[in-house]
C-alpha beads as a LAMMPS data file, in Angstrom:
LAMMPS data file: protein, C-alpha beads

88 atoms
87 bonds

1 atom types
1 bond types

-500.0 500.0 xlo xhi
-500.0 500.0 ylo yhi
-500.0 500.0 zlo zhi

Masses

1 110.0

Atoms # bond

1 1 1 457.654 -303.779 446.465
2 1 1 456.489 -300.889 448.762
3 1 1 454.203 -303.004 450.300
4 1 1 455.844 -305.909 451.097
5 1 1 458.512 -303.187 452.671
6 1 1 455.113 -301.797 454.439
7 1 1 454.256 -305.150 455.926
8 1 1 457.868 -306.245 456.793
9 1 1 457.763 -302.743 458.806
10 1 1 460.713 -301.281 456.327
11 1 1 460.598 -297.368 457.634
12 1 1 460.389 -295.533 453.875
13 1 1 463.015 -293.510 455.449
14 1 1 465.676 -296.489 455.025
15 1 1 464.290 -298.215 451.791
16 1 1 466.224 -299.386 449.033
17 1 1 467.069 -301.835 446.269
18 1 1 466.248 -304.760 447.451
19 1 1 464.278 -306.760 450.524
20 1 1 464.935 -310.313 451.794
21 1 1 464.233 -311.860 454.996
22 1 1 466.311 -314.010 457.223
23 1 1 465.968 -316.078 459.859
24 1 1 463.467 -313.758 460.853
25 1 1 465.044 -310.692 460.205
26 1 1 464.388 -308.070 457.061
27 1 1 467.227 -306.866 455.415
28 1 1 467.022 -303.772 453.570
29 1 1 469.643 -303.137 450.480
30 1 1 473.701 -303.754 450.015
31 1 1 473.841 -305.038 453.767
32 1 1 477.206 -306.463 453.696
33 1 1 477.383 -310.358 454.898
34 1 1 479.540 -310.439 457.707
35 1 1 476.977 -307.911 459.295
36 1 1 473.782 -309.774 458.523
37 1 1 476.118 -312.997 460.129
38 1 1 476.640 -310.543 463.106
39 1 1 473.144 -310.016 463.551
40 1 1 472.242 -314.214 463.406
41 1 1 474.986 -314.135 465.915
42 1 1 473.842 -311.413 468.460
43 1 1 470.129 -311.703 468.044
44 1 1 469.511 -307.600 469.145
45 1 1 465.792 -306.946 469.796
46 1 1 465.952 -305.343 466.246
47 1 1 463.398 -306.300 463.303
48 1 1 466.274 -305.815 460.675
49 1 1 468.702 -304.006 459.168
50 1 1 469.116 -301.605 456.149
51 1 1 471.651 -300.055 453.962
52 1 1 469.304 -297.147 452.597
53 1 1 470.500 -296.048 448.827
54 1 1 473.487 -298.323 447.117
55 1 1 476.525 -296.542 448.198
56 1 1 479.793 -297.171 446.267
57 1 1 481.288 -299.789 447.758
58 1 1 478.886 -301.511 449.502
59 1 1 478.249 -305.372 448.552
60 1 1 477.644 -305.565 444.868
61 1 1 477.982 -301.301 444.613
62 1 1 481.895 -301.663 443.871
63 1 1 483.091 -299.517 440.863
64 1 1 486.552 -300.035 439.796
65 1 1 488.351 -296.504 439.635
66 1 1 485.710 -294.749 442.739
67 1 1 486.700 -295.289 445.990
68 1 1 484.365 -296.722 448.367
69 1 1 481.691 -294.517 450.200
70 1 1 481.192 -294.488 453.736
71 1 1 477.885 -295.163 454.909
72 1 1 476.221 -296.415 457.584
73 1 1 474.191 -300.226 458.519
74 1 1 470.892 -298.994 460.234
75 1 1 468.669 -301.457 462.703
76 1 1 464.854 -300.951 462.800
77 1 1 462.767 -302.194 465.404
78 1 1 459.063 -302.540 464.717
79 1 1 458.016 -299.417 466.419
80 1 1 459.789 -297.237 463.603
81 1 1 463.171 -296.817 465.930
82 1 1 466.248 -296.503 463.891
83 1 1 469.537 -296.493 465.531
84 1 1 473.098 -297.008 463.445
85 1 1 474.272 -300.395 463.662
86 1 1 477.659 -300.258 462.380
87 1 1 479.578 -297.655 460.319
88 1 1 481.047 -299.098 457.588

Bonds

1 1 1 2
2 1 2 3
3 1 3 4
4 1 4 5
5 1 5 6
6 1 6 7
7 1 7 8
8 1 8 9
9 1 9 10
10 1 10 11
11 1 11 12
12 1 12 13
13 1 13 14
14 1 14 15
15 1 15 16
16 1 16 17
17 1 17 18
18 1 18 19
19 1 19 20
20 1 20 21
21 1 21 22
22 1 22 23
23 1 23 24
24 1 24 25
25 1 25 26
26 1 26 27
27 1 27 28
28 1 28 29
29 1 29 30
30 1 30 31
31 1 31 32
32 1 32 33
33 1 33 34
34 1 34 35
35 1 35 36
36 1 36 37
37 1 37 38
38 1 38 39
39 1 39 40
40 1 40 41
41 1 41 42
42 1 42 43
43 1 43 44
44 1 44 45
45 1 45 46
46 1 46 47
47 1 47 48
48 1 48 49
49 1 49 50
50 1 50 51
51 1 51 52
52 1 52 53
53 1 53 54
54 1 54 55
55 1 55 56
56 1 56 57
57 1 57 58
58 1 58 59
59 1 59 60
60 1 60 61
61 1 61 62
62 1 62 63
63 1 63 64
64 1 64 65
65 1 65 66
66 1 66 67
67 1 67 68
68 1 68 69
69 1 69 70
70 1 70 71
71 1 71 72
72 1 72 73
73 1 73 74
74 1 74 75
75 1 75 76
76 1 76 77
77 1 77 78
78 1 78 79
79 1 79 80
80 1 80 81
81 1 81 82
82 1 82 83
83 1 83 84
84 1 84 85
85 1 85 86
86 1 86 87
87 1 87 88
């Protein structure tokens, strides 16, 4: 998986669980789906977006009994830029 990461320009910094790619875009782990519809929507100059670890919480990370984690969506761009998308 690395190097599909590597050649969808995934910075190692924000890697994770899982890669998919939509409508253009890569997403990077437990990116919740009313922020990868916000991204479809908006169309930033962004390559994709990333939810680096699997916080508790996050799509598919619940845990009955833990409360949610707080953790941030990052955007990528394919010079290596991150910047925080949404805090979550």
């Amino acid at each position: 998986m690395a190097a599909v990461k590597a050649a969808q320009g995934v910075p190692t910094s924000l890697n994770s669980c899982h890669t998919g790619l939509v409508e253009g875009f890569v997403i990077e782990g437990h990116v919740p789906a009313d922020t990868i519809k916000r991204l479809l929507r908006e169309r930033p100059a962004v390559a994709g977006l990333a939810v680096p670890g699997m916080p508790i919480g996050s799509p598919g990370m619940e845990s009955p009994g833990r409360a949610p984690q707080r953790y941030q969506v990052m955007s990528f761009d394919r010079s290596g830029k991150i910047t925080v998308f949404e805090s979550r």
